[in-house]
C-alpha positions in Angstrom: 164.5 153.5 40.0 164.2 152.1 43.8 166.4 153.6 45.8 168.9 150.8 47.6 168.3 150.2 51.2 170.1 152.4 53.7 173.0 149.8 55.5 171.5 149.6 59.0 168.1 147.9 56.7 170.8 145.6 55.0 172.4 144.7 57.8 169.2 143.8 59.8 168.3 141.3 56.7 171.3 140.2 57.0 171.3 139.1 60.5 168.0 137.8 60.1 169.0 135.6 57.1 171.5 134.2 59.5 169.0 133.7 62.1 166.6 131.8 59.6 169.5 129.6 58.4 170.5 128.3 62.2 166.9 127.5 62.4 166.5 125.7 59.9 170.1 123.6 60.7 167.9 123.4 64.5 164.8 122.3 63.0 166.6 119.7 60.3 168.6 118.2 63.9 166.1 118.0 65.8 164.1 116.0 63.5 166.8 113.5 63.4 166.2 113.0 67.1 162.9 111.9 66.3 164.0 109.8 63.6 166.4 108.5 66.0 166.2 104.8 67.0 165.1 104.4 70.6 161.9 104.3 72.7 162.8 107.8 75.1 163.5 110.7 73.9 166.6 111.1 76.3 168.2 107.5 74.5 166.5 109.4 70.5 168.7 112.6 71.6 171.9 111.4 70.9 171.4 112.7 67.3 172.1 116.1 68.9 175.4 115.0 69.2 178.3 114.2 66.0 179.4 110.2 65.4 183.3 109.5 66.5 184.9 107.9 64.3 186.6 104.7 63.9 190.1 105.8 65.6 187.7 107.7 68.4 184.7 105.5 69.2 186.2 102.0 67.8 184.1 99.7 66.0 183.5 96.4 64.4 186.2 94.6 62.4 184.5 91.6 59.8 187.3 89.5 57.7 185.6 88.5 55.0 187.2 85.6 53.1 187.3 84.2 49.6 185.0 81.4 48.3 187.6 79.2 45.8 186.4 79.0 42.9 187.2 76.1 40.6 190.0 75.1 43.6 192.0 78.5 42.5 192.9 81.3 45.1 191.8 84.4 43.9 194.4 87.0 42.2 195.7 90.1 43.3 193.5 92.2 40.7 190.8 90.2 42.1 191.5 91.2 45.8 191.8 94.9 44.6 188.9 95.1 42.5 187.1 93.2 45.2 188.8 96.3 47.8 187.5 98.9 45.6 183.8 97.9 45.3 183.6 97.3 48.7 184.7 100.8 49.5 182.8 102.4 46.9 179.2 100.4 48.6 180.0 100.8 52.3 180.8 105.2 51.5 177.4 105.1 49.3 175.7 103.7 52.4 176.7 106.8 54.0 179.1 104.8 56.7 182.4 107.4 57.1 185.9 106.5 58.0 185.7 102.9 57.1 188.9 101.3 56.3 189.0 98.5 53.4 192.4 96.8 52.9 193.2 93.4 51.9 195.3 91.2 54.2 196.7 88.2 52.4 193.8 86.2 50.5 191.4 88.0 52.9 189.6 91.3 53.0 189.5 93.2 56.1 187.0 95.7 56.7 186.4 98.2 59.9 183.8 100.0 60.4 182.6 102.3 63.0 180.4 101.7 65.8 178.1 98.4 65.8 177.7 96.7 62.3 174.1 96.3 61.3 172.3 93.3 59.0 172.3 95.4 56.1 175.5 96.5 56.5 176.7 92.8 56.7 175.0 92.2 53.4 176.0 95.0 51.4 179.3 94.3 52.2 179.6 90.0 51.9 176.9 89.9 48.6 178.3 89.7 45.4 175.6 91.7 44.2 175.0 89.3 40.7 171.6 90.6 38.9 170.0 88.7 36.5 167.3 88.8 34.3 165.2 85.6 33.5 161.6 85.0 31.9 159.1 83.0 34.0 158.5 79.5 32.9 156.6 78.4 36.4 155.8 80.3 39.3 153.6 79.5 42.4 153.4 79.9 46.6 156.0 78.3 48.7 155.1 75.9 50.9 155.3 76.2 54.8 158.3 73.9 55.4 157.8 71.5 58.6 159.5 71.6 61.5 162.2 69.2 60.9 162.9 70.1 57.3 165.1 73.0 57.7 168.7 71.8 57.9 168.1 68.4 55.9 169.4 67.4 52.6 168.5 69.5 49.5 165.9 67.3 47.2 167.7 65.6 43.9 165.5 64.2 41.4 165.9 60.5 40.7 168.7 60.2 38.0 166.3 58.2 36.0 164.3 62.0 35.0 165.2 62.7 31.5 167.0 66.2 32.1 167.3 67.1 28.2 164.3 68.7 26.5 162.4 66.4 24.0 161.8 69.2 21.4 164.4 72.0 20.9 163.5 75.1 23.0 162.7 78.2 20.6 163.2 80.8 23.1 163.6 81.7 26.8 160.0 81.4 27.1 159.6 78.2 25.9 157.8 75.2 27.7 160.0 72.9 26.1 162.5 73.4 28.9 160.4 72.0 31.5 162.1 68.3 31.4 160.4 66.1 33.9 163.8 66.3 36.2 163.0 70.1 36.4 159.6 69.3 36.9 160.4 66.8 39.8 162.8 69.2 41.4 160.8 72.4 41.1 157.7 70.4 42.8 159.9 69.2 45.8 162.0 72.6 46.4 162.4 73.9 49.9 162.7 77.6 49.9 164.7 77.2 53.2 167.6 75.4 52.1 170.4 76.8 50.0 170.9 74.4 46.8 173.4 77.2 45.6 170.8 78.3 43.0 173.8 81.6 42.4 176.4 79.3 40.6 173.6 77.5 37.9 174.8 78.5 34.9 173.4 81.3 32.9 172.3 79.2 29.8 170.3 76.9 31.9 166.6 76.9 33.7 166.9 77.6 36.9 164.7 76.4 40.1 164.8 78.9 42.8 162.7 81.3 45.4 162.2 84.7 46.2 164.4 86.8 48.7 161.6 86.5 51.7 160.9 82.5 50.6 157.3 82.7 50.4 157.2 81.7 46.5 158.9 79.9 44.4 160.1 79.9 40.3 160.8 77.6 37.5 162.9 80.0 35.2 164.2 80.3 31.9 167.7 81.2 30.7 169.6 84.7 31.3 168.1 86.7 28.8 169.7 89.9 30.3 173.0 90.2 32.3 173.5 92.9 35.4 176.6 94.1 34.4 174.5 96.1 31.5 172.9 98.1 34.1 174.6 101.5 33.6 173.2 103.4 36.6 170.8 102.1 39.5 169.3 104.8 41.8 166.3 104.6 44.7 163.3 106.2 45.2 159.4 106.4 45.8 157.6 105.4 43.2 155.5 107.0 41.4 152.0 106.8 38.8 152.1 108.5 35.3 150.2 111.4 36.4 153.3 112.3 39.0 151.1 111.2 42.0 153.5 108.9 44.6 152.6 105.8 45.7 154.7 105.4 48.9 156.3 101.9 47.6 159.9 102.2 47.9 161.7 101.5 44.4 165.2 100.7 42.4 165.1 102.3 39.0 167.5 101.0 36.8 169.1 102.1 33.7 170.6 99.9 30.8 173.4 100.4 28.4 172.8 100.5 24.6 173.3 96.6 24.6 171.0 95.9 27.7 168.6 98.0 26.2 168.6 96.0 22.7 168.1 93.1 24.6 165.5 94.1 27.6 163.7 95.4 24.5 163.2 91.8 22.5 162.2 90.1 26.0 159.5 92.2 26.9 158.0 92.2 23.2 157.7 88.9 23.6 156.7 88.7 26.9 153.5 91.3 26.3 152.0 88.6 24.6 152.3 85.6 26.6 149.7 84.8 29.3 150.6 84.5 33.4 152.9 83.6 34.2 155.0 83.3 31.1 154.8 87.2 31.0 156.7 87.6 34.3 160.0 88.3 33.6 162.2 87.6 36.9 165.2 89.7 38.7 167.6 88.0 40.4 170.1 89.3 42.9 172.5 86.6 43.8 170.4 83.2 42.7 167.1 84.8 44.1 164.4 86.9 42.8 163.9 90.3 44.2 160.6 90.8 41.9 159.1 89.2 39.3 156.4 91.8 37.4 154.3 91.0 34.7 155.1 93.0 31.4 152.5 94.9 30.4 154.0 96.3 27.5 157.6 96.6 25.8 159.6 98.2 27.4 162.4 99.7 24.8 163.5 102.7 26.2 166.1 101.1 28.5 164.1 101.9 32.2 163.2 99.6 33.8 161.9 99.5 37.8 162.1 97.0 40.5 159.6 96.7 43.1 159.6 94.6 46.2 158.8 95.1 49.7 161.6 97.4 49.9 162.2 99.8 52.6 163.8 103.2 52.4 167.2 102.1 53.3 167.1 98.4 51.7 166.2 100.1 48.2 169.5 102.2 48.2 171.3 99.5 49.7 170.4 97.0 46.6 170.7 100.5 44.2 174.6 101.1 45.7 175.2 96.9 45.1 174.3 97.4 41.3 175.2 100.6 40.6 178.9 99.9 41.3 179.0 96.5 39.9 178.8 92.9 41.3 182.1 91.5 43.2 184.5 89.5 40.4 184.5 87.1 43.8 182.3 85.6 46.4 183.4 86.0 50.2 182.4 84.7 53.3 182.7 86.1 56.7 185.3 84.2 58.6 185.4 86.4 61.7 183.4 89.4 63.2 185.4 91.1 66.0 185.0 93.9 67.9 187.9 96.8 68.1 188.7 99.3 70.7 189.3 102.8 69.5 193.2 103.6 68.3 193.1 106.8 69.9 189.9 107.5 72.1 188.8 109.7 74.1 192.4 111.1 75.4 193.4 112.1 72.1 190.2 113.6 71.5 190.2 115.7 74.5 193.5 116.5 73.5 192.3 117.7 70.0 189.6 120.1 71.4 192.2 121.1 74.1 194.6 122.5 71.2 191.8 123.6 69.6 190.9 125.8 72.9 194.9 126.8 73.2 194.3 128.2 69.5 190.7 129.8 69.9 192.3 131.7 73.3 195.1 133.1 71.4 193.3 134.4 68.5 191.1 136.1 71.1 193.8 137.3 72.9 195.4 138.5 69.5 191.9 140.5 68.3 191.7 142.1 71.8 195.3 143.6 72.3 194.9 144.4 68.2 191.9 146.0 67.9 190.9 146.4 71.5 187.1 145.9 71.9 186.6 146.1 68.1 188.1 142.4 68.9 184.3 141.2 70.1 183.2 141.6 66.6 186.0 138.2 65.8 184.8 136.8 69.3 181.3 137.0 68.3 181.7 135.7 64.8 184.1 132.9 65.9 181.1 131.2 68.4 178.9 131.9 64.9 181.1 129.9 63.0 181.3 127.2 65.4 177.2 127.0 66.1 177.1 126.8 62.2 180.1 124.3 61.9 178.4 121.9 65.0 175.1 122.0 63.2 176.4 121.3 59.8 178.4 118.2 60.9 175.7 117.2 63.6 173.4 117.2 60.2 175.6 115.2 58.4 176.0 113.0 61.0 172.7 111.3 61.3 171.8 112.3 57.4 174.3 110.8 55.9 176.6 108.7 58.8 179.3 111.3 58.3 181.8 110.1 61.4 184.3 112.6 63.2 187.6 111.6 63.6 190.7 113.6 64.8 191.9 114.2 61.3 188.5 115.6 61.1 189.3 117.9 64.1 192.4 118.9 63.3 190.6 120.4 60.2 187.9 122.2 62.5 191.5 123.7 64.3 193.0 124.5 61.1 189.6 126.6 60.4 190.1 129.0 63.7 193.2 130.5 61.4 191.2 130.8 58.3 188.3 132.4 60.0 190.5 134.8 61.8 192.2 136.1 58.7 189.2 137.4 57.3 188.3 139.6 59.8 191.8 140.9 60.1 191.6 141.5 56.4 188.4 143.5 56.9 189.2 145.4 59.8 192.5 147.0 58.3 190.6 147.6 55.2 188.4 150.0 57.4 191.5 151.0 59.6 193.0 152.2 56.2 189.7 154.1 55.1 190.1 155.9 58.8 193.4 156.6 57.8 192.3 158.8 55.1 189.9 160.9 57.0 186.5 159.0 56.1 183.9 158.8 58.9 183.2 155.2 60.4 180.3 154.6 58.0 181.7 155.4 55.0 185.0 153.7 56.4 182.9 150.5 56.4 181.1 150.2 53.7 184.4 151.3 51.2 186.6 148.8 53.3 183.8 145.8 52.7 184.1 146.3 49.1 187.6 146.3 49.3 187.7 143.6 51.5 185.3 140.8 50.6 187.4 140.6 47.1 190.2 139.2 49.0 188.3 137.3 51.6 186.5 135.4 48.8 190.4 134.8 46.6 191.6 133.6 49.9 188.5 131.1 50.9 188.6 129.8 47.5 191.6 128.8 47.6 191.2 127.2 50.9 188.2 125.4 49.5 189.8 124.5 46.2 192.8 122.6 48.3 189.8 121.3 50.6 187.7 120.1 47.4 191.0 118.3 45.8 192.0 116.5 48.8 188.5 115.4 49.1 188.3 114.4 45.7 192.0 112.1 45.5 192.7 110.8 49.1 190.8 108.3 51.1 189.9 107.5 54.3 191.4 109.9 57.3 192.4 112.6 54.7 189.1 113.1 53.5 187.6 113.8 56.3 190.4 116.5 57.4 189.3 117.6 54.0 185.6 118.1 54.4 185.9 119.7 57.7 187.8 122.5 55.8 185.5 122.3 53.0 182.8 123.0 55.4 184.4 125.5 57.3 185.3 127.8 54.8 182.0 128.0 53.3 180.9 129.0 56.6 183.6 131.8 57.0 182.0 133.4 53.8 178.8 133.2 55.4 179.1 134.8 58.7 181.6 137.6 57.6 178.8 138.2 55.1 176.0 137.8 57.5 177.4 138.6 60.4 180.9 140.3 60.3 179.7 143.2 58.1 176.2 143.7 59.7 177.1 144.2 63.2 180.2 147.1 62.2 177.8 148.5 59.9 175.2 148.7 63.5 178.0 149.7 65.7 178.8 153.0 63.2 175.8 154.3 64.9 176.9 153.3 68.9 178.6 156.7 69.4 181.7 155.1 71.6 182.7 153.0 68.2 181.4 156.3 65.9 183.2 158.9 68.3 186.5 156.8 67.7 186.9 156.1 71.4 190.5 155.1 72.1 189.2 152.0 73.5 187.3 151.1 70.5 190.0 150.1 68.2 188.9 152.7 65.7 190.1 156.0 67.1 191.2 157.8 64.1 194.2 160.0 66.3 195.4 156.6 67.4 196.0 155.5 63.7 198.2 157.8 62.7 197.7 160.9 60.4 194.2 161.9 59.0 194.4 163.2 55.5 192.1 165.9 54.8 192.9 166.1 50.8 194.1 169.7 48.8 196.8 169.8 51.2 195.2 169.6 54.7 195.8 167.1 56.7 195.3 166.8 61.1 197.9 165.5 63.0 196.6 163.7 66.3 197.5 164.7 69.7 200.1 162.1 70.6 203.9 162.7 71.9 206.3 163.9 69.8 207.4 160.7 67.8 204.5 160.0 66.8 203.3 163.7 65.7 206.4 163.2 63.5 205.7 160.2 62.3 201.6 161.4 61.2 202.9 164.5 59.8 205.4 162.1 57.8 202.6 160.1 56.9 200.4 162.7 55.5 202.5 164.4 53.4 203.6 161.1 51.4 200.1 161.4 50.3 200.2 164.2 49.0 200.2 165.3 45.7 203.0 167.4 43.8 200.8 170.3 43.4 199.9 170.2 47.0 203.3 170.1 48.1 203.8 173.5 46.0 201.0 174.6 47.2 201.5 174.0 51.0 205.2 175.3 50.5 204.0 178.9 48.8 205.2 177.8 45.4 201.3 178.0 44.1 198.5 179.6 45.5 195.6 177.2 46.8 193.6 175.6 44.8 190.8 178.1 45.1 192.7 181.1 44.8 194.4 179.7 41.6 190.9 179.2 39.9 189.8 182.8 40.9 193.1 183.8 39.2 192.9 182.4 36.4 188.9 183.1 35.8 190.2 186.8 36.3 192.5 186.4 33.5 190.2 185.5 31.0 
């Protein structure tokens, strides 16, 4: 059996397993300052620094407003639902500290820092998907110059518009009445005809999302709102190898995968480009694949041009459902920040106050035992700037003061552990144990309670994430973080660099400077009676002497008054008398 390594061995792998994890937090930020938009490195290296949030940094305010539909306002469940969506999309997209409220018949959203094209679009598109079988595909043409902005094409009224033979299916030829005919043939991809609000049961004339090709399609055969989960990705062939072509894989419920399963059996046998089957997003097709066989196992996956962002932007859209209302954007607006940079400097200033004080605390306390909290408190705070720095420009996690006040809170939490650990070891000096055996019987006793306490913590942290919005949650993951981070440096820090110092002879030699000078603590028990009292004035000789014999047991105090010999002598005894 291996014998387990001696604690100075431990506690270099220890600090070396810390060292590797802030290099790897370096490493991760610093490739986000490449991945940075910007053409300098100096303009790319503001990734090394966290996002404000909206009450910080201010940001862009876009009222979007109802379309009526059927000359109706839309309800208040409407509005809510509408609220909730939007939410759920603009967090997906990784955009923290947004605020989504409604404001009369309108929907007012705030987001920090500039608002980007995609951003606009996942938050205005009603995100509708459809699925429809190709009845007539072909290329776009180029439109001329003065096209764009004229009058939509309408067939001549005197086009028959109802089929001459009874469609069978979807598929069907049938469809194609010479109106649809005339209006396909004569359809500018660069004018909206409001191809969204055909209705479901009818062929629909329409392009694709870039307008380079354009579709004469069949009937919804499939609706959207049977897609049960939407997720992006690379694609990939059926050997595992990936293809670099950014994809949406979609999911379908038992009855969208009944019906996706009938269309593409009868699709397989058709020829181009009746085997296409098209998906829509909002009246336009995002791809239109050829079906190569039937697909009945509910998977299905779009392809399109799609870029790394655009595919999870279209994947959050479906994945949390399609708006119950369409909206325009009546305003876009700039705002200033609520609180700025004043209250922020305030924050970090309180935060400074509190830092001072729990240094000044450790010092007076523990004297210079107190660098031990110093140096783990700039540990936790090179962790906790790298974390949210990561999640910053990973994710477009946004700090806001709620979000500092959680980083202040943390200076507390971090604190306590120590103090928990060092008057574990304090109380292990107390009953005569050398400094390394002191350590290593107060970390065992200690890192039971530190652990009950950060749960806790992280428990509270991990339910206010969980129920509140906006400002709250970000108080919330700043604890969260923080307190995973206090059990990692009093693990990988804390408790390597006391179990180092047991061999620096001014901490070992219980210097009274040191914080761990065992005279200085009060009484050292000794155990079968014996006990040293430590040269102090006579109160506190009194007081050790006190201390000591509390400890003792009943047969010591018998012993140490003459009542029974010592323990030694009694065995001697009684060995005689047998």
């Amino acid at each position: 059996m291996a014998k387990p390594a001696a604690p100075r061995v431990r506690a270099r792998r220890g600090l070396v397993g810390l060292g590797a994890i802030v290099l790897v937090l370096v490493l991760l930020n610093l490739l986000g300052v490449l991945l940075a938009p910007g053409s300098s490195f100096a303009t790319k290296a503001v990734s090394l620094v966290p996002k404000l949030g909206l009450d910080l940094q201010g940001g862009t305010e876009v009222i979007l407003q109802p379309v009526p539909q059927g000359g109706k306002n839309p309800t208040s469940d409407q509005l809510t639902q509408s609220v909730a969506i939007i939410r759920q999309r603009v967090n997906a997209a990784g955009i923290g500290e947004a605020q989504i409220a409604p404001l009369g018949n309108n929907v007012v959203v705030s987001i920090p820092g500039p608002l980007s094209n995609e951003t606009r679009n996942n938050i205005e598109s009603s995100a509708r998907m459809d699925f429809r079988p190709v009845l007539v595909a072909g290329e776009a043409p180029t439109a001329s110059a003065g096209t764009k902005g004229s009058a939509a094409y309408t067939p001549p009224a005197s086009l028959a518009t109802t089929p001459s033979v009874k469609p069978t299916n979807g598929s069907d030829l049938a469809q194609v009445t010479p109106y649809l005919q005339a209006l396909y043939t004569n359809y500018n991809c660069k004018q909206d005809v409001g191809a969204a609000a055909e209705p479901a049961a009818k062929p629909l004339v329409t392009c694709n999302t870039e307008g380079t090709a354009k579709y004469l399609l069949g009937p919804v055969e499939v609706q959207g709102s049977h897609i049960k989960t939407a997720t992006s990705g690379v694609s990939t062939t059926s050997q595992g190898v990936s293809t670099g072509e950014y994809v949406v894989n979609l999911a379908f419920d038992p009855t969208g995968t009944t019906e996706f399963g009938k269309v593409t059996s009868r699709l397989v046998a058709l020829q181009s480009p009746q085997n296409q089957f098209a998906i829509l997003l909002d009246g336009k097709v995002v791809s239109a694949p050829q079906t190569n066989s039937a697909i009945e196992n509910g998977q299905a996956e779009i392809s399109g041009n799609f870029t790394a962002d655009s595919s999870k932007a279209l994947a959050n859209q479906l994945q949390f459902g399609s708006l119950p209302i369409s909206f325009r954007v009546q305003s876009i607006n700039t705002i200033s920040a609520t609180l700025g940079s004043a209250q922020l400097l305030s924050g970090l200033i309180a935060g400074l106050i509190g830092l001072l004080l729990v240094v000044g605390y450790s010092l007076f306390q523990y004297r210079l035992l107190g660098l031990v909290t110093i140096g783990s408190l700039l540990m936790s705070s090179v962790l906790t700037y790298l974390v949210i720095d990561f999640l910053s420009w990973r994710e477009g996690y946004r700090l806001s003061l709620a979000g500092v006040a959680g980083l202040i809170v943390s200076i507390g939490i971090t604190a306590d552990s120590f103090i928990v650990y060092f008057e574990r070891i304090r109380d292990e000096l107390r009953e005569g144990r050398a400094l390394s055996s002191a350590v290593e019987n107060g970390w065992r006793r200690a890192i039971r309670t530190v652990l009950a306490s950060d749960a806790v913590n992280f428990l509270a942290a991990s339910t206010l994430f969980i129920l509140s919005v906006s400002d709250v949650r970000g108080f919330a993951l700043t604890l969260g973080i923080t307190t995973l981070i206090d059990v990692v440096v009093v693990g990988l820090f804390t408790h390597p660099v006391l179990q180092l110092l047991t061999r620096v002879p001014f901490f070992a030699g219980g210097h009274r400077l040191s914080g761990l000078d065992p005279a200085a603590l009060g009484a050292v028990y000794r155990g079968r009676g014996q006990f040293r009292s430590p040269v102090l004035a006579g109160g506190a000789v009194a007081r050790s002497r006190g201390e000591a014999q509390r400890r003792q047991t009943i047969a010591e105090r018998k012993a140490a008054e003459g009542q029974l010999p010592p323990p030694k002598a009694r065995d001697s005894i009684e060995r005689s008398g047998d």
